[in-house]
C-alpha atoms as one frame of an Amber mdcrd trajectory, in Angstrom:
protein
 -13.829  82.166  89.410 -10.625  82.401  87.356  -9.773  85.967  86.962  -7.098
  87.414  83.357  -4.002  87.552  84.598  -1.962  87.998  81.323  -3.133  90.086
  78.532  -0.886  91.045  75.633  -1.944  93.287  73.088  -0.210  93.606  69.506
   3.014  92.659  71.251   5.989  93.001  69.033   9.790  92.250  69.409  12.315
  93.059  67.031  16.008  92.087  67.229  17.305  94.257  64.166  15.698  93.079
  61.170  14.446  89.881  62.967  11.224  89.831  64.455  10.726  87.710  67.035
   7.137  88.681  68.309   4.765  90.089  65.686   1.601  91.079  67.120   1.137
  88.785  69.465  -3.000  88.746  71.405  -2.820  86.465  74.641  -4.859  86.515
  77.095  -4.301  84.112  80.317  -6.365  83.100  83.356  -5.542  82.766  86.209
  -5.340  79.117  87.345  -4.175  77.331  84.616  -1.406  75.146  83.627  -0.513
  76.560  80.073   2.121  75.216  77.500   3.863  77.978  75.451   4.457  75.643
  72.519   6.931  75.709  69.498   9.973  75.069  67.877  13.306  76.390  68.292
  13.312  80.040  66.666   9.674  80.408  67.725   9.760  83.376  70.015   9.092
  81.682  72.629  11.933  82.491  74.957  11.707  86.470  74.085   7.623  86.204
  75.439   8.702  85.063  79.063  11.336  87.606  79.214   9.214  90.477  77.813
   6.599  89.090  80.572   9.050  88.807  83.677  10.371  91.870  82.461  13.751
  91.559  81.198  13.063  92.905  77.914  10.620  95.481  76.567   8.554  95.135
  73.304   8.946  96.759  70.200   5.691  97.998  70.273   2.506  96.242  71.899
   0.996  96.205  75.527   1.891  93.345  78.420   0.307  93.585  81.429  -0.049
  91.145  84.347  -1.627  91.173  86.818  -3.318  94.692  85.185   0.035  96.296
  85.291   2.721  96.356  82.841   6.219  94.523  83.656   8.625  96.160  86.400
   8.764  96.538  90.218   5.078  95.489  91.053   4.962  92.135  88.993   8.366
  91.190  90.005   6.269  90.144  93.306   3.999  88.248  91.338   6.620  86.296
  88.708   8.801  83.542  89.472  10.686  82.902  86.829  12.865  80.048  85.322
  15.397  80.626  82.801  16.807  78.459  80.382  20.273  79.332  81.326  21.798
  79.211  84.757  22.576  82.151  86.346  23.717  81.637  89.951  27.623  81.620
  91.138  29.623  78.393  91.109  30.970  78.813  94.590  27.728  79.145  96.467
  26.009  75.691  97.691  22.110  74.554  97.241  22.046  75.758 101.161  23.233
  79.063 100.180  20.526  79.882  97.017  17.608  78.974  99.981  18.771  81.244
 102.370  19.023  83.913  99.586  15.878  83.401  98.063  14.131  83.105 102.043
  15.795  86.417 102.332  14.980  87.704  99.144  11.095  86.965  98.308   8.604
  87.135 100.862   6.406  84.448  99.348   9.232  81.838  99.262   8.298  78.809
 101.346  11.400  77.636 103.439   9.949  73.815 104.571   8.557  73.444 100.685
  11.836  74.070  99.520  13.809  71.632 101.995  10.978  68.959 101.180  11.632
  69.611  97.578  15.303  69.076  98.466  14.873  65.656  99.766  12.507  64.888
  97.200  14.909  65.582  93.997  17.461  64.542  95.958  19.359  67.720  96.228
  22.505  67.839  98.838  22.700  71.136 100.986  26.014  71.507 100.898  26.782
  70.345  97.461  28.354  73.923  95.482  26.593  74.601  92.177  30.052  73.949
  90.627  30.011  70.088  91.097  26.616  69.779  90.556  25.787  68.113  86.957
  23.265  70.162  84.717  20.207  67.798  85.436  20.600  68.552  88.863  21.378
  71.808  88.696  18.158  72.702  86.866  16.434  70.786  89.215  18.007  73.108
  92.243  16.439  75.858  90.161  13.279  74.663  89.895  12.904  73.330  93.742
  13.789  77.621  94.202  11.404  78.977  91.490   8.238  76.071  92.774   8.748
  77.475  96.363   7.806  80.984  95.795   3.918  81.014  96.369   3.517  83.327
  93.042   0.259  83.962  90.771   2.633  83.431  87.394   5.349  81.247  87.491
   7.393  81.030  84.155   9.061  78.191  83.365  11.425  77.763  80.245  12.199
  74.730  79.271  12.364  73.150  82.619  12.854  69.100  81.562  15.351  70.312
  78.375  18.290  69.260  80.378  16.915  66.144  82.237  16.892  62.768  81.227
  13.811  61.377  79.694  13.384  59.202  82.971  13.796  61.684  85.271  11.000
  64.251  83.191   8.014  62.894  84.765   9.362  63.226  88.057   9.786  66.730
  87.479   6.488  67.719  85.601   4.768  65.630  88.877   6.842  68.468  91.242
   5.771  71.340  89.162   2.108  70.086  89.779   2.161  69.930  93.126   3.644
  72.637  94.027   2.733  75.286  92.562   0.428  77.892  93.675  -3.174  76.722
  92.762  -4.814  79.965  92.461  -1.487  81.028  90.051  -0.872  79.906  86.650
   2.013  77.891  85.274   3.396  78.581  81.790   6.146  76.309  80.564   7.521
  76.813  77.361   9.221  73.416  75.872   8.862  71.918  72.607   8.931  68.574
  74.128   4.885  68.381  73.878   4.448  64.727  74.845   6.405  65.058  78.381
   4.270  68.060  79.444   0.884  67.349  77.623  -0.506  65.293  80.776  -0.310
  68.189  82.859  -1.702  70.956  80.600  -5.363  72.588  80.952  -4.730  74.580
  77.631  -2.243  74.773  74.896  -1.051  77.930  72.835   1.014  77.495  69.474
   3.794  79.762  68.412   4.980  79.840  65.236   7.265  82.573  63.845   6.491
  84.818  66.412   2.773  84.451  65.850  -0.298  82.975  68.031  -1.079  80.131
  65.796  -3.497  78.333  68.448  -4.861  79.028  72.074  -7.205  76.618  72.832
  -8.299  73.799  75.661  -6.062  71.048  75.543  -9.342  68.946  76.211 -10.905
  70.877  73.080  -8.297  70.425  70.811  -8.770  66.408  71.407 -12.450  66.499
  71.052 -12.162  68.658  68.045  -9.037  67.048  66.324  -9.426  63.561  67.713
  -5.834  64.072  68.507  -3.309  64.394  70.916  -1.643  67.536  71.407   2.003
  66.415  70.404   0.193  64.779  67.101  -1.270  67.825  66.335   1.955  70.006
  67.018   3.829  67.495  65.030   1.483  67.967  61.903   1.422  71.661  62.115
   5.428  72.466  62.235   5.979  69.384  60.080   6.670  71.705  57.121   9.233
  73.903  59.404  12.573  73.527  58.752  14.608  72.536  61.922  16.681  76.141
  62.015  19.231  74.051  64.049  19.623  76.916  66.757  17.897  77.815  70.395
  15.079  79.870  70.857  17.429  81.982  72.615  15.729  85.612  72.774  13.937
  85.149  69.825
């Protein structure tokens, strides 16, 4: 029986006189494969860090896991950024033993099967590694953690359109099946296969949360049609949904 694992409350972020939340309700199961969908500008970036943590809301409540963001979801969260953040010098060798070392859930053999699966070279330092495979070293780290919330932004941005079903294929088999995924990407049609439910964000606001299976039988549409029809009227703000 899938238990709530997410529930925000009212959750508001403001960056000066931007608002990048505003009053956001979610509520998330455990269990689920969820797409945090939008355009660039849409808040969606400034959710997953407010959830993992990194930043605190305005106003609002976040809790996961029935407890709001810090030390005791930190064990629960494994999170992908959209940025790199790991030094140039160390080798894909080096961020395993660091993360074995580091998490207690982290699965050594899935991550060195992961390894030979993308491809990935030990020894190779993160310097001379290209960004496609760089991102996919951080994903083969973050899909090795047995977590209940993995957080995943933007995880085929940087990949070649051949090489992004490969990738959404290793995010669903490997992740922890009683957890729940939430990838944030505005490339709906490479992720839509995978998702059990959808949730729209527009301008900082819930727009949608609903069954991806629902929204077909109700619509008669795919999800990427129906995001397409809804934020046809936005204007492309040209920027990244970079903590906003």
């Amino acid at each position: 029986m899938a238990t709530e694992l997410v529930k925000c409350m009212g959750v508001t972020r403001d960056f000066g006189p931007v608002k990048a939340l505003d009053g956001v309700d979610l509520t998330l199961e455990s269990g689920k494969i969820v797409g945090l969908l939008g355009p660039n500008g849409s808040g969606k970036t400034t959710l997953l860090k407010i959830l993992n943590g990194l930043l605190q809301p305005t106003s609002g409540t976040v809790l996961v896991g029935g407890n709001k963001p810090g030390p005791l979801t930190k064990e629960l969260i494994s999170y992908l950024p959209d940025r790199g953040y790991f030094p140039d010098w160390m080798n894909v060798g080096d961020m395993i033993d660091l993360f074995d070392d580091f998490y207690s859930d982290f699965d050594r053999q899935k991550a060195e099967d992961m390894c030979r699966a993308l491809e990935l070279e030990s020894g190779r330092r993160i310097k001379n590694l290209s960004k496609g495979t760089r991102e996919k070293m951080q994903l083969m780290l973050v899909m090795s953690r047995k977590a209940r919330l993995y957080l995943l932004d933007e995880p085929i941005a940087g990949v070649d359109p051949a090489a992004r079903d490969f990738i959404m294929q290793t995010i669903l088999t490997n992740y922890n099946e009683d957890g729940t995924v939430l990838i944030s990407t505005h490339l709906i049609g490479d992720v839509e296969q995978v998702l059990d439910e959808a949730v729209f964000l527009q301008q900082g606001r819930v727009v949608l949360h609903e069954s991806v299976d629902s929204i077909r039988e109700r619509t008669g549409e795919s999800v990427d049609a129906l995001f397409r029809e809804m934020f046809r009227a936005q204007a492309w703000n040209g920027g990244k949904d970079d903590a906003r």
